[in-house]
N, C-alpha and C positions, 0 to 999 in steps of 0.2 A: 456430418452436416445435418441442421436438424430445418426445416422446411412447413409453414403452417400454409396452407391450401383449405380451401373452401369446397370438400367436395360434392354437397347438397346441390351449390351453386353450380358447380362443374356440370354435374347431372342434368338439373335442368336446364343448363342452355345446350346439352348433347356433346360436350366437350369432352365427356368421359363416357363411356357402357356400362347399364347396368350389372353385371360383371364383375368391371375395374371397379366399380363401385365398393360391393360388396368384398369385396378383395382386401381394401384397403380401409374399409370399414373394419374389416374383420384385426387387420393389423394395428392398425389404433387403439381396439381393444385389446389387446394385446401389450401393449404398450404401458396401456392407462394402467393394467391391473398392475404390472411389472413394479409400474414408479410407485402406486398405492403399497407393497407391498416391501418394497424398499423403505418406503417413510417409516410404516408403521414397525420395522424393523426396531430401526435407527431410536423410535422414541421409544419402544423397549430397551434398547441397550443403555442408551442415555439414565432412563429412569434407575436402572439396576447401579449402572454406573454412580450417579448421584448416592444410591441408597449404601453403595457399600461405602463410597468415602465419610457421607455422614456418619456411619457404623462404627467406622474404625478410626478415625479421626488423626490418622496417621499419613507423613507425609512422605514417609516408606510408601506404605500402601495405596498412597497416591501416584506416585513416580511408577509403580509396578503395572498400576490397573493402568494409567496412560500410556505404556508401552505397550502392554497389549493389544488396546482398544486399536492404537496406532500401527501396529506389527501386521493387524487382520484385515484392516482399512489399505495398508499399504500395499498387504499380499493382493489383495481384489482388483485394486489399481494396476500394479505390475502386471498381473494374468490378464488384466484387457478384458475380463469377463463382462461383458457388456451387458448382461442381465441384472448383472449386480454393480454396475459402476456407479452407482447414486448413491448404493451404501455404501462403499467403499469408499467414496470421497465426502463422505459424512464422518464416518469414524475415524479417518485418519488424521485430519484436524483438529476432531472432538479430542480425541488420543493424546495429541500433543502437546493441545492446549491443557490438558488435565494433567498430563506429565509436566509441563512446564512449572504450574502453579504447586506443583510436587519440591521441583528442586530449590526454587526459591524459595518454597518454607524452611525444607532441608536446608538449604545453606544461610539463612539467612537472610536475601536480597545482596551478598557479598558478589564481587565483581565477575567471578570464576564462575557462581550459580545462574547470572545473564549469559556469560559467555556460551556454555552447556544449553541453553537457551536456544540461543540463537542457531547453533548449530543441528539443533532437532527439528528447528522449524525450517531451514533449509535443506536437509533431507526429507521433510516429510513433504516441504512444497515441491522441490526436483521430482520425488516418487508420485505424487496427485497428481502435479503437473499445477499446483495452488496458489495461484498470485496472493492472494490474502496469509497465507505461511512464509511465503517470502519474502513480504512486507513487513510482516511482523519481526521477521528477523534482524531487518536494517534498525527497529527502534528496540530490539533487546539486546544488541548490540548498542548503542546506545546509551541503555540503563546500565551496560558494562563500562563506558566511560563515567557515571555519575550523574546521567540524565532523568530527570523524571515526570513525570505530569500529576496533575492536585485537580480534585476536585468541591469546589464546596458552594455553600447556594448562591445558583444568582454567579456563582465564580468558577474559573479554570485558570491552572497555573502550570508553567513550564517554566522546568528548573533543567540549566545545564550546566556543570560545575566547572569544568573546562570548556570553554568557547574555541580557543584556539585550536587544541587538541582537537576537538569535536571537526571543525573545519578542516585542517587536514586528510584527518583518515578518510571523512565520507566521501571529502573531494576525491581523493584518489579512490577509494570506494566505485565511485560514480562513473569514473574515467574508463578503472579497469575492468569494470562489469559492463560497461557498455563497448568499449571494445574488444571482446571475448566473447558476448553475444550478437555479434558482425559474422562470425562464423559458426557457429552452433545451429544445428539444425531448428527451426520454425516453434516447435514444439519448446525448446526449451533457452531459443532467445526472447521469450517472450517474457520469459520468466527474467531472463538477466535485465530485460528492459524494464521492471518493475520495480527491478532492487535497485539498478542507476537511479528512475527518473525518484522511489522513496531515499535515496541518499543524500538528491540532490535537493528536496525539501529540508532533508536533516542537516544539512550543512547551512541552508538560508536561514534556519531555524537557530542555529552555532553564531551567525552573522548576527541575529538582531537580538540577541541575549549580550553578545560582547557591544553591540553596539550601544549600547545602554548602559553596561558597569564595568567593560571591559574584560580582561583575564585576570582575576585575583587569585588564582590556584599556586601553589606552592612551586611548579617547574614554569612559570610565564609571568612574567609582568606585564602585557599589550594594554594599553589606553584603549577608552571609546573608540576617538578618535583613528587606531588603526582601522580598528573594525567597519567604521560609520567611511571611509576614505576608502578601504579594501572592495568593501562591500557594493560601492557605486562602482565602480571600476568594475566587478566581476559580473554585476549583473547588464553593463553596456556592452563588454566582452560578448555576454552569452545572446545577448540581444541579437548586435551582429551577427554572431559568427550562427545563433540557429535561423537567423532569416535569410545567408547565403547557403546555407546547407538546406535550404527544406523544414528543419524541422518545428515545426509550428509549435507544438507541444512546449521546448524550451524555450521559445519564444513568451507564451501565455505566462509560462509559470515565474520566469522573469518578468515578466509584465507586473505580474499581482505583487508578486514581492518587490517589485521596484516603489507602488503605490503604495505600502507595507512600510519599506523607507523612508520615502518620503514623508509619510501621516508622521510618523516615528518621530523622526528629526525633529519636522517642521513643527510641532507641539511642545517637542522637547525643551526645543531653543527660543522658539517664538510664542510658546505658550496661548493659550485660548482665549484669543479676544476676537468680538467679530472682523476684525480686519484681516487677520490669517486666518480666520477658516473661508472668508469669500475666498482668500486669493489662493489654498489649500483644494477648493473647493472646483474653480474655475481650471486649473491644472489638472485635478483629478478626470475632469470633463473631458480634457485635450489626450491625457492619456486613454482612455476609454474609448474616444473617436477611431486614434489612432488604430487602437489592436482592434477594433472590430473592423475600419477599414484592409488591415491588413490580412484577418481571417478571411474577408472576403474576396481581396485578392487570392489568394492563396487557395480557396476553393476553385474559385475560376480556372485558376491553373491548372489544379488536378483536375476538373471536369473536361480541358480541352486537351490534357495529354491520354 
């Protein structure tokens, strides 16, 4: 538990002894030098790291140095060495991430080289303890079913090749990673509650691609229309069922993508004339009221339990 305290202040109103002062002074600097000394590590390593891949320009020699960088990151993290835990959850990401971009040269970008992916980047989140590795994993999993993102000026594109498919697995993804992290110690249901709530984006994400073109992939035929019908249905499910559970969080995120939806359709079918964006517009209002009414409930609550 990390604690920021004013102890100048403490001082002079006699809250503390000069003494504790100095004490703690003392340990601060201590501290300060620690993390300084962590950083400027880590942008050596980095720097050396970069210069050997430009070197070698191998995606051998990529996959290697990324295990590494990620084996030393890991080791630091496991030992608990608290002098050194800043570097060690610097490099083991750095690691992974440099391994990662390894095997997808290696393989190609082919479905097996995501897979591989994915599963580096949840053992290196498990071992850091790294929410940001184990989010990365639910979408290089993803780019294992034929998912992708684009970027160009002024644009951004998301490409998912199977909707339906995509919807499945993450749904159950989300289900069983959230109920597995019900029991998992503190530390590492946090981690499972990361991967649920990014699954449960990746599967809304599956919903409004089908909603749009459907499933044209070779094992599905589903219409817009399952999807644009499925998809109102699951997010008033989740609606419910996260505002009699508590959980606010599936509540929000249902919220936006229900307004997600909505903009979607109602554009789609009703196309842009001022008359539907007033009436587009005026809705989106009532929804917005609602959830911030309801966040505000819902704090209330926790503040009087």
């Amino acid at each position: 538990m990390k604690i920021t305290l004013d102890i100048d202040q403490f001082l002079d109103d006699g809250r503390i002894s000069q003494e504790e002062y100095d004490k703690l002074k003392q340990l601060s600097s201590e501290t300060t030098a620690s993390l300084a000394l962590n950083i400027v590590l880590a942008f050596g390593v980095i720097a050396v790291a970069g210069g050997t891949i430009a070197l070698f320009q191998s995606s051998s020699a990529t996959v290697v140095l990324g295990l590494v960088l990620a084996t030393i990151g890991g080791f630091v993290c496991a030992t608990n060495v608290r002098k050194w835990m800043l570097l060690g959850s610097i490099l083991l990401p750095l690691g992974a991430l440099t391994a990662a971009g390894g095997i997808i040269a290696a393989t190609h970008g082919r479905a097996e080289g995501f897979a591989s992916v994915a599963g580096l980047f949840i053992l290196g989140g498990v071992v850091a303890r790294s929410g940001l590795l184990v989010a990365l994993s639910v979408f290089a999993l993803l780019s294992a079913l034929g998912g992708a993102t684009g970027y160009e000026h002024a644009a951004y594109f998301l490409c998912i090749d199977r909707p339906l498919l995509t919807v499945i697995v993450f749904s159950l993804l989300a289900v069983l990673t959230h109920g597995v992290g019900r029991y998992m110690p503190a530390r590492y249901s946090r981690l499972a509650t990361i991967f649920s709530r990014t699954a449960i984006v990746v599967t809304n994400f599956g919903f409004w691609v089908g909603s749009l073109w459907g499933d044209r992939s070779s094992d599905s035929s589903a219409s817009p229309w399952f999807f644009i019908i499925g998809w109102c249905v699951i997010l008033f499910a989740a609606v419910f069922w996260g505002a009699v559970r508590g959980f606010r969080w599936l509540v929000n995120i249902a919220a936006i993508f229900g307004a997600i939806h909505l903009y979607t359709q109602w554009f789609e079918h009703f196309h842009a004339d001022p008359g539907s964006i007033i009436v587009a517009g005026l809705l989106t209002i009532a929804m917005a009221y609602a959830l911030i009414s309801y966040n505000w409930r819902a704090k209330r609550h926790d503040l009087a339990a």
